[in-house]
N, C-alpha and C positions, 0 to 999 in steps of 0.2 A: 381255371384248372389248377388245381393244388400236386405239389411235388412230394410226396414224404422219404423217409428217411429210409424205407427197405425195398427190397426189390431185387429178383436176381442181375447175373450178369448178364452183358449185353452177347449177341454171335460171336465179334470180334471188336476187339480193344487194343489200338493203335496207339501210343506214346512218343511224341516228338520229341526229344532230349538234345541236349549240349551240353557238353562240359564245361562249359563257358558262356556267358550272354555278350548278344551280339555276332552270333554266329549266322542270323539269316533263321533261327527256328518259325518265329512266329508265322512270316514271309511266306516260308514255303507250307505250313499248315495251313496256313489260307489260303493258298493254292490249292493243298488238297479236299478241303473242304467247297471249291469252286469247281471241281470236278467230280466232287463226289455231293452231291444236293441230298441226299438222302439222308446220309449221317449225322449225328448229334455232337455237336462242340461242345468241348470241356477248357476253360484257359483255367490251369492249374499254376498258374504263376502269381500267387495270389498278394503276391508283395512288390509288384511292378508291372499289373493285367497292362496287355497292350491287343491283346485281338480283337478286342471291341472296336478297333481305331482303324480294322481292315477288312471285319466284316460287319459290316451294317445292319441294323435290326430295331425293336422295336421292344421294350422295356413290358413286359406281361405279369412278372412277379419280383418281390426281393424280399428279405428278409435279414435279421439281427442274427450275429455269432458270439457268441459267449465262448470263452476257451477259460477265463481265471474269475476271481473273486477278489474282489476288496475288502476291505473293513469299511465299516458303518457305521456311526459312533453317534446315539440318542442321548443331545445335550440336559434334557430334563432329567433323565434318569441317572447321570453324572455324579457321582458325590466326589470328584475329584481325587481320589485315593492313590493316585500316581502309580499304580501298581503298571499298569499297560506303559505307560509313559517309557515308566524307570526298565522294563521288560524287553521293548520293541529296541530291536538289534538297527530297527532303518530308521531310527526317529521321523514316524511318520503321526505319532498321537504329540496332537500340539494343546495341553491344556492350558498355558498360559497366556494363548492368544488374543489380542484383543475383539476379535469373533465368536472368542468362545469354545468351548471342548471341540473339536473338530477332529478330523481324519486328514492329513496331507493323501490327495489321493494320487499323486505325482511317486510321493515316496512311499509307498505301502507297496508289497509284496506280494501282498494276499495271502501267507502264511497261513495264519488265523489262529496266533499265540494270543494274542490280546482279548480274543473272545471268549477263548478258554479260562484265560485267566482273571477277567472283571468279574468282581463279585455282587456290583447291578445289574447283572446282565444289561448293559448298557452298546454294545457292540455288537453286531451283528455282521455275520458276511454276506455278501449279496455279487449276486455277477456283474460282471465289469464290461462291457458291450467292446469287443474286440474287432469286430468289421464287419461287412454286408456282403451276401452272398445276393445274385440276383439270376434269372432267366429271360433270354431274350428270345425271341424267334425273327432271326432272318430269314435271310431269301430261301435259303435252305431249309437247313432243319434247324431245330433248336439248341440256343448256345447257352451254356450256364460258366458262371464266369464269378469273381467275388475280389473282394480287395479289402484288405488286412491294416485294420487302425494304425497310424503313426505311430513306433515304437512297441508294438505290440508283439508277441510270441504266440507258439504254437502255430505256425503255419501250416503245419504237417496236420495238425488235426482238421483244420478249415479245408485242406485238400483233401481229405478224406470227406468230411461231409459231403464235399460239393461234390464228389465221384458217387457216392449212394444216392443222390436226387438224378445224376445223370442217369444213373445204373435201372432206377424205379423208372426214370420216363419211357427207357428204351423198351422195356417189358410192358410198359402202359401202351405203349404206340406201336409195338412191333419192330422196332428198330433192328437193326443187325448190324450196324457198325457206331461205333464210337471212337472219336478222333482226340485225342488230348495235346494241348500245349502244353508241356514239363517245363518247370522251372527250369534255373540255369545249374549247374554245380551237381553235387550227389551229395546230398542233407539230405535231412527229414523228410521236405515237402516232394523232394525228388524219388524219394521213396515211397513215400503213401502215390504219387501220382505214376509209380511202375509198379505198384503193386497189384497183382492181379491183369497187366498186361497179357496179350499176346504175341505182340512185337515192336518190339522198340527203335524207332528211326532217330538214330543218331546224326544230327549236324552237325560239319566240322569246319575249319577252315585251315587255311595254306599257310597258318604261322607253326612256330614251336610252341605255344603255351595252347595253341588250338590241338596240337598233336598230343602233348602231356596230359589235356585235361579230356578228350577222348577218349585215350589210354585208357584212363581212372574210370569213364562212362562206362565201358565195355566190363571192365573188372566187377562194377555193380552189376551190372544186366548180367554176369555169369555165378554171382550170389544168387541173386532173384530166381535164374532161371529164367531168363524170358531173353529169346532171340532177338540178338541186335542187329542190326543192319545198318552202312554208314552210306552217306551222300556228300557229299564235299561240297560247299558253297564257293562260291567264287574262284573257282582254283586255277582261272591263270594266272592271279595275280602271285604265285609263284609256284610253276609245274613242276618244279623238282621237287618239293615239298611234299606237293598232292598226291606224287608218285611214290615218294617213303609213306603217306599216311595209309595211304591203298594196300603197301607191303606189308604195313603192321596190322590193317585191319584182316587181311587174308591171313597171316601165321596166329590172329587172337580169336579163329573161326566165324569174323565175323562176315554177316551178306553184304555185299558192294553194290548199292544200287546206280553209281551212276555220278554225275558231276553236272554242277550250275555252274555256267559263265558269269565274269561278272558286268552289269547289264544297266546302265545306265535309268535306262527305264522303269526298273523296280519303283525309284523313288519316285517317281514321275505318277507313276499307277497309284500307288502307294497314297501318296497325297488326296488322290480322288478317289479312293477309296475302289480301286477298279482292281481284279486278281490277275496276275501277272502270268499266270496259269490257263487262263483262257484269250491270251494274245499272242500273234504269231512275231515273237521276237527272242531273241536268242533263251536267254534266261525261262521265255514260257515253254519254248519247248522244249526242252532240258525238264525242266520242274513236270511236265508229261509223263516226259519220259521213266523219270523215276518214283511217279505216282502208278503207271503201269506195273514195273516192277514189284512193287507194294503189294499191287493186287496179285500177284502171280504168286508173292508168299503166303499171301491170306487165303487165296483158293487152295494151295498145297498143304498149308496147314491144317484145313478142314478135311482133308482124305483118311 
């Protein structure tokens, strides 16, 4: 089965977000996607995927991502004229190497001053293989997921691609819900991956830099337009906290779904890859709980 690039959008499109990594997002997206079997998984985190590593599946398609271009440099066609050499601002044209006219493809830029400017047309730009996007189908529904070359840019765009292959399956198969893991932070990728949301589930936790960088969550999702809603991860581990986070998230309009203890057994699950969302212990049913409330906003919002 082949995925392409268009396709409309899905019924409803769900965005896990955190202002922070290590807030418990991934965690409880797998949760949700344990309780909800039908839905198509997106890990949009494409610079540190970890969903693969909690829900299980089986490798169906993948493919190359291009986001930039290098230089190219046809040592035959060379007359040496220094021109690119003496030009290139990253000294990345090495012609005095003992290799031979080459491209440092470490230090190139990708500009494409040097092509312009060789008068062998001896340069060329070509694309630069930036990371893999792939499609799995778990237990559930189908997960698409990718991961972004060492030192590479443009993550915002690979999250964007990988949101149009989700978006085309869900119209291919009838789908009506789509579930995204967002990156951490409010960048680029965090943006292409609330883009076109319909609600956004904010995790948070029981520190100050979990409270300040929430804050910053919700101020995006009120650019965007797309309703946030917050959950608190672990927050006995300091209730006075959780209870200022809850105050701010109520005066910054936002929905309060609810609160996870913190649960020993995640990690335990976790490990075997088992969802902490279909066990009857503290944490699972907490992470229910506030999988319920989700639905009640995705029903309401369809009226």
């Amino acid at each position: 089965m082949g995925f392409g690039d268009e396709g409309g959008a899905p019924l409803k499109e769900v965005v896990v977000l955190s202002g922070k990594g290590g807030t418990g997002k991934t965690t409880l997206i797998a949760g949700f996607s344990a309780l909800s079997p039908e839905a198509v998984l997106v890990d949009c985190d494409v610079d540190a995927p970890n969903l693969h590593l909690l829900v299980s599946g089986s490798l169906i398609q993948e493919g190359g991502f291009s986001a930039s271009q290098a230089a190219s440099l046809d040592a035959s066609r060379c007359d040496r004229c220094r021109i690119c050499a003496e030009s290139c601002r990253f000294e990345a044209v090495l012609l005095d190497d003992a290799a031979g006219p080459r491209i440092d493809g470490i230090a190139c830029e990708g500009c494409g001053l040097c092509e312009r400017l060789c008068p062998s047309e001896a340069i060329t730009m070509v694309d630069r293989a930036s990371g893999t996007w792939m499609a799995t189908r778990t237990s559930g529904g189908m997960m698409f997921h990718a991961i972004l070359g060492a030192g590479e840019g443009n993550s915002g765009k690979l999250v964007a691609m990988l949101k149009r292959k989700a978006r085309a399956y869900c119209v291919e198969t009838s789908a009506s819900l789509l579930l995204i893991d967002g990156p951490p932070g409010i960048g680029c990728p965090v943006i292409a991956a609330l883009s076109g949301a319909d609600l956004a589930v904010l995790v948070a936790e029981p520190t100050l830099a979990g409270k300040a960088d929430l804050e910053r969550a919700m101020s995006l999702c009120r650019q965007m337009k797309v309703v946030p809603a917050v959950a608190i991860n672990r927050w006995d581990l300091h209730p006075a906290l959780s209870e200022a986070i809850e105050e701010m998230a109520r005066q910054e309009g936002a929905v309060l779904l609810g609160r996870v203890p913190f649960d020993e057994a995640v990690y335990r699950l976790a490990s075997s890859r088992e969802s902490i969302a279909t066990t009857e212990t503290a944490a699972g049913t907490a992470t229910r709980r506030v999988w319920e409330r989700v639905q009640e906003l995705i029903r309401n919002e369809s009226r």
